[in-house]
VMD Tcl script that draws the C-alpha trace (Angstrom):
set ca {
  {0.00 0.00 0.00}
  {0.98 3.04 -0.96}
  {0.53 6.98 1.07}
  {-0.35 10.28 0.18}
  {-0.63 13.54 2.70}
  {-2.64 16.27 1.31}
  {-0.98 18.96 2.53}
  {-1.38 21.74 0.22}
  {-3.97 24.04 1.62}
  {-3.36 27.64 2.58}
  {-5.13 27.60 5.74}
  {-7.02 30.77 5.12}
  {-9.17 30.01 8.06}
  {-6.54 30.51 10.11}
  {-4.81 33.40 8.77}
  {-2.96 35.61 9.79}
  {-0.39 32.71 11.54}
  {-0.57 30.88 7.89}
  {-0.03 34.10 6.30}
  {3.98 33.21 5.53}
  {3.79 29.64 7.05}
  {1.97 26.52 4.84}
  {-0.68 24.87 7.50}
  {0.68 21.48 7.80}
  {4.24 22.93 8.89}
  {2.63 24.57 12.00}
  {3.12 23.74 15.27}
  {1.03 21.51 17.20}
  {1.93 21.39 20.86}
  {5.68 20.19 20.42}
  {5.90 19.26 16.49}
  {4.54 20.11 12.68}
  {1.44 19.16 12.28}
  {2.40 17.09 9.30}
  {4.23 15.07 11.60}
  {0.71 13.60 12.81}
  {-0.14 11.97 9.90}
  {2.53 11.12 9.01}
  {2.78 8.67 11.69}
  {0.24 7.34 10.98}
  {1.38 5.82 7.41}
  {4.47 4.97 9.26}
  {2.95 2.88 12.16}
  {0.48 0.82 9.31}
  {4.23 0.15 7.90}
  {3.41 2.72 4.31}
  {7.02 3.87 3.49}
  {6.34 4.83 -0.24}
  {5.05 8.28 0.48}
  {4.36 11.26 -1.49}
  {3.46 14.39 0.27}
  {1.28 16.68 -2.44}
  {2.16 20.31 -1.60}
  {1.64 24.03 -2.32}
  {2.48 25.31 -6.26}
  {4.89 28.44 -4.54}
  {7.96 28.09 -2.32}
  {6.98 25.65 0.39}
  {8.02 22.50 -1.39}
  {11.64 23.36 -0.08}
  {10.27 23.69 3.57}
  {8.89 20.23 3.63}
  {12.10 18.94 1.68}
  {14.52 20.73 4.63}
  {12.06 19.66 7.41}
  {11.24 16.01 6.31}
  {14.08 15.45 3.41}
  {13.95 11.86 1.79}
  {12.08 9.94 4.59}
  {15.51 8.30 5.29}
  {15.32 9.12 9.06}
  {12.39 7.02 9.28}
  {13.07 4.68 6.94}
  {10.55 5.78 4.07}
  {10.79 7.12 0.77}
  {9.62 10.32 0.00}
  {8.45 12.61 -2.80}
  {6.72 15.63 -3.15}
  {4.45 16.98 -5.97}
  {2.89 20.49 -6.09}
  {-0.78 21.04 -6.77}
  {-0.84 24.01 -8.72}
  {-4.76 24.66 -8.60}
  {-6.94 23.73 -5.56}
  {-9.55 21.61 -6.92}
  {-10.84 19.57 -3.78}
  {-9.35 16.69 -1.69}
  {-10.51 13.91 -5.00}
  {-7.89 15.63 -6.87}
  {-5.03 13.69 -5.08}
  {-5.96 10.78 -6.59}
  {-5.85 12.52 -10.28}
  {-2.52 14.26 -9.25}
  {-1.24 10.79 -7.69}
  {-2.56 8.62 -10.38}
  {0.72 7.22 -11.71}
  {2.34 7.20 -8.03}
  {-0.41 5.00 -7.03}
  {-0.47 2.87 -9.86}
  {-2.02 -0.73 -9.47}
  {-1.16 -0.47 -5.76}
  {-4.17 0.10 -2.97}
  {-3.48 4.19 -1.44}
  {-3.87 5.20 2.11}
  {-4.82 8.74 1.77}
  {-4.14 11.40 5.01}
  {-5.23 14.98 5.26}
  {-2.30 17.07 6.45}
  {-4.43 18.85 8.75}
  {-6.34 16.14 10.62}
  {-4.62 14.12 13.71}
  {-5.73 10.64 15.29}
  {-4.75 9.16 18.42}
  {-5.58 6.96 21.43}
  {-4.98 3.35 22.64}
  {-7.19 1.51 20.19}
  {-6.08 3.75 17.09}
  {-3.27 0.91 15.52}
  {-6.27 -1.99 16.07}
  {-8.47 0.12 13.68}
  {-5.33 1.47 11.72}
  {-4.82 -2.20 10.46}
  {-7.97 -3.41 10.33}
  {-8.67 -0.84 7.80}
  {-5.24 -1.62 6.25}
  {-5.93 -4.76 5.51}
  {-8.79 -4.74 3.30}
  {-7.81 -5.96 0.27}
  {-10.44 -4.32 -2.14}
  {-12.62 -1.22 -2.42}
  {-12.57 1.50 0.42}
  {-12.50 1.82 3.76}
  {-13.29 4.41 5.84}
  {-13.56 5.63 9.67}
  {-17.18 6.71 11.21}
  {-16.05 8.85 14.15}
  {-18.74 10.84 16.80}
  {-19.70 14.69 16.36}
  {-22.15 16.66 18.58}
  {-22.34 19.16 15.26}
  {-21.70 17.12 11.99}
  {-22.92 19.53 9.56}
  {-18.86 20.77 8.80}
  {-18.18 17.52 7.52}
  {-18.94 14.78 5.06}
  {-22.06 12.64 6.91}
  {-22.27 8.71 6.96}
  {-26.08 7.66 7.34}
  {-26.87 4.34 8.66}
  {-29.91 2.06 8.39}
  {-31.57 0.31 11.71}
  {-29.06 -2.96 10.58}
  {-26.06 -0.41 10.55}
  {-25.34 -0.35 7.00}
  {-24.25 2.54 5.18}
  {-27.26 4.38 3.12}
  {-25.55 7.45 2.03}
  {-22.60 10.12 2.60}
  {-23.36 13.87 2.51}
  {-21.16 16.60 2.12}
  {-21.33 19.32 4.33}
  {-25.18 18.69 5.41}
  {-27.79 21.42 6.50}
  {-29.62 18.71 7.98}
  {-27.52 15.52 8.66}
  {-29.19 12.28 8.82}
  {-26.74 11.02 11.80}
  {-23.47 12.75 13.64}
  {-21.25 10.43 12.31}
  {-18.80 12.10 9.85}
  {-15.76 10.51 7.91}
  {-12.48 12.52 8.86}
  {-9.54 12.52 6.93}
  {-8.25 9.44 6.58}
  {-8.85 7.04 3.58}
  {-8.01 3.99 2.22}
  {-9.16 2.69 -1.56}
  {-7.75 0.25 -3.79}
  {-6.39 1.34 -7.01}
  {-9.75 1.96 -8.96}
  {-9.98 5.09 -7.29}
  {-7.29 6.96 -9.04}
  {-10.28 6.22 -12.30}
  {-13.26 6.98 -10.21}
  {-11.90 10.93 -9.38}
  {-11.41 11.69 -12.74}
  {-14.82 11.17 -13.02}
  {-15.63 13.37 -10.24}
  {-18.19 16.29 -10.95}
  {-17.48 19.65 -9.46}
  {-19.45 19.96 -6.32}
  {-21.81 23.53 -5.86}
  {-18.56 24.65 -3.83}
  {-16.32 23.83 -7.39}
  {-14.57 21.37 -5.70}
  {-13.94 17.54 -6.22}
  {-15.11 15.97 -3.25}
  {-13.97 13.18 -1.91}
  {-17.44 12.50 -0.54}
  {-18.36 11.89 -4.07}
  {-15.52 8.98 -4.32}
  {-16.74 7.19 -1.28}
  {-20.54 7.66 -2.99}
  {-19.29 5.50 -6.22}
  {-18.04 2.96 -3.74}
  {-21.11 2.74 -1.55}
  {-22.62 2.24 -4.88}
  {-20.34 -0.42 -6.49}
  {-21.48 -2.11 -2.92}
  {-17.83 -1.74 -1.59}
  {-17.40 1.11 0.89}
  {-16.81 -0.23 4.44}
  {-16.76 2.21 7.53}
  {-15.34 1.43 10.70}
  {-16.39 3.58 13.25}
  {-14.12 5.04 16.05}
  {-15.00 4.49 19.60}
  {-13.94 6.16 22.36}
  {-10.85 5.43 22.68}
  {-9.57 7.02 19.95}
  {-9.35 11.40 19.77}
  {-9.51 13.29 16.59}
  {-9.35 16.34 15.57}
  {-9.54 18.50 12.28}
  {-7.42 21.47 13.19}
  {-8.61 23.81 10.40}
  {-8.98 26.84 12.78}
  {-7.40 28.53 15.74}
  {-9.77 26.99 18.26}
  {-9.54 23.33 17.39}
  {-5.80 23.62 16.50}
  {-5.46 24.45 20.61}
  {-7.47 22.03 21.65}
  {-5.41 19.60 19.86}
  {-2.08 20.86 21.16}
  {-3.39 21.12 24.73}
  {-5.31 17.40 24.33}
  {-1.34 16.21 22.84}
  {-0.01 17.27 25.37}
  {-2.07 16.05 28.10}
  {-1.70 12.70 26.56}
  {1.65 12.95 27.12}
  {1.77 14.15 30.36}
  {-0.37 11.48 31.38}
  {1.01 8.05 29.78}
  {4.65 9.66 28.82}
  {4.47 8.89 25.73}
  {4.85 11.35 22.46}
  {2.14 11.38 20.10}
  {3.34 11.70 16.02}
  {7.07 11.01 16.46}
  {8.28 9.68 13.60}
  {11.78 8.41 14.86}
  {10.39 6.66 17.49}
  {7.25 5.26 15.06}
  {9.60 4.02 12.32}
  {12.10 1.89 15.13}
  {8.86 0.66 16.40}
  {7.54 -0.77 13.40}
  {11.04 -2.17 12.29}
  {11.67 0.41 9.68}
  {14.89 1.68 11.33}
  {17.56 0.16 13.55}
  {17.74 0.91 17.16}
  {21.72 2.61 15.98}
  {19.51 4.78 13.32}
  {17.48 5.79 16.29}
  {20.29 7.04 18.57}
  {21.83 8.33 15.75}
  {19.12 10.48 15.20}
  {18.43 11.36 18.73}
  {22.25 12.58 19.44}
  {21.91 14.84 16.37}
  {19.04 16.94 18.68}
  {19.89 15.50 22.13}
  {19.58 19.30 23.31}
  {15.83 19.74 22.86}
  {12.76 17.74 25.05}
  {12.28 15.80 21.58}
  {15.88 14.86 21.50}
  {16.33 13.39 24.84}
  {13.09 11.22 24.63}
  {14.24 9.76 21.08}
  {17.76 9.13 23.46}
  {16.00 7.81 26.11}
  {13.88 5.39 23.93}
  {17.17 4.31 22.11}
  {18.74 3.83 25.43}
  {15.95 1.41 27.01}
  {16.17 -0.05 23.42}
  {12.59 -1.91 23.55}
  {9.66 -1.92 20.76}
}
mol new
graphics top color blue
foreach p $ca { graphics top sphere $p radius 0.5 }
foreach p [lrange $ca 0 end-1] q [lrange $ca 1 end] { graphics top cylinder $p $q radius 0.2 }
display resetview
């Protein structure tokens, strides 16, 4: 399986702190935010990434900040979407990275976590054809693309961006499709909003009879942090996760040595390169202990 991170928006919700500064390169609590999902392809074991990005100068700030993948034992590239046309366009942009391969797709700006996240991480993984998705919990749904269920739980329909949702389940930003999909978003029609949505790919699937959600319980924490107010609530929530278990949340050293992608030497390698800052010393204190 191959991994894309749609990373390319310019964050005008949040402006004036993305005014000079992409979205997925700020900060959340104590890293980038692309750092999140990142991690997330990492710990499912995805190291053929490609990371689509803004058409101006940014490209060269991922490059410096996340270079090659080689310190996390991945390959990355980068390719620049030159006009925003929705989050369906990946797949267009992508369609000869992805090839005949299946594609986890991850929105730069959305970040999972919790103790039952890698259970549900590989479950959806694994499925061999057609798409998978995640169902997750909202009090206010009506942001977001809408699942609705029947009395059996079986998906009925999605809805982007509902005035009156049929349920408050909503699909957030991760994906995972085999490789028809790269065909199905050409075919894509402009929504009312002239965008390609990606609601509209996981439509076609529901009606080929092959979209599978799996819905999030509450165990796992999400968030979309596509304004000021949910983009603290995810540092502060971060960071009280790792006050309270001690563990870090998105780092991609640690994820890669983890998942056998690098060597415990790579590791401390790594962590002696940065052993001055808090993110240092826990990669050198991991490589010390030296246990997966």
């Amino acid at each position: 399986m191959k991994g894309i991170i749609l990373a390319a928006g310019k964050g005008t919700r949040l402006y004036p702190i993305t005014h000079s500064v992409c979205k997925p390169l700020l900060p959340v609590y104590d890293k980038p935010m692309i750092y999140y999902p990142l991690s997330l392809l990492l710990e499912m074991g995805i190291t053929d990434i490609m990371i689509i990005v803004p058409p101006d100068d940014e490209q060269a700030q991922f490059e410096h900040l996340l270079g090659s993948g080689e310190n996390f034992g991945a390959k990355i590239t980068y390719l620049r979407q030159y006009e925003r046309r929705g989050i369906a366009d990946a797949f267009i942009l992508g369609a000869d990275f992805v090839g005949n391969d299946r594609v986890c797709l991850a929105l730069g700006d959305n970040i999972f976590f919790g103790s039952k996240l890698h259970e549900r991480l590989m479950e959806a993984k694994e499925s061999k054809s057609g798409a998978t998705v995640f169902g997750c919990y909202m009090e206010d749904p009506r942001p977001f693309g809408v699942v609705e269920f029947d009395g059996e739980g079986k998906v009925v329909s999605i809805e982007e961006k509902p005035q009156y949702p049929k349920s408050n389940y909503i699909i957030p930003g991760l994906y995972f499709y085999d490789s028809r999909v790269a065909e199905i978003a050409k075919n894509v029609k402009p929504s009312d909003r002239g965008e390609l949505e990606i609601s509209s790919v996981n439509s076609e699937y529901l009606e080929l009879g092959e979209l599978r959600v799996v819905t999030l319980d509450k165990d796992v924490t999400w968030f979309d942090t596509g304004n000021s107010s949910s983009l603290l609530d995810a540092a502060c929530a971060i960071r009280d996760y790792k006050n309270s278990t001690g563990r870090e949340v998105g780092c991609l050293e640690e994820t890669a040595y983890k998942t056998g992608l690098i060597s415990c030497e790579k590791l401390r390698s790594v962590a002696e390169k940065i052993k001055m800052s808090d993110y240092g010393k826990y990669l050198m204190d991991f490589a010390m202990n030296g246990k997966k």
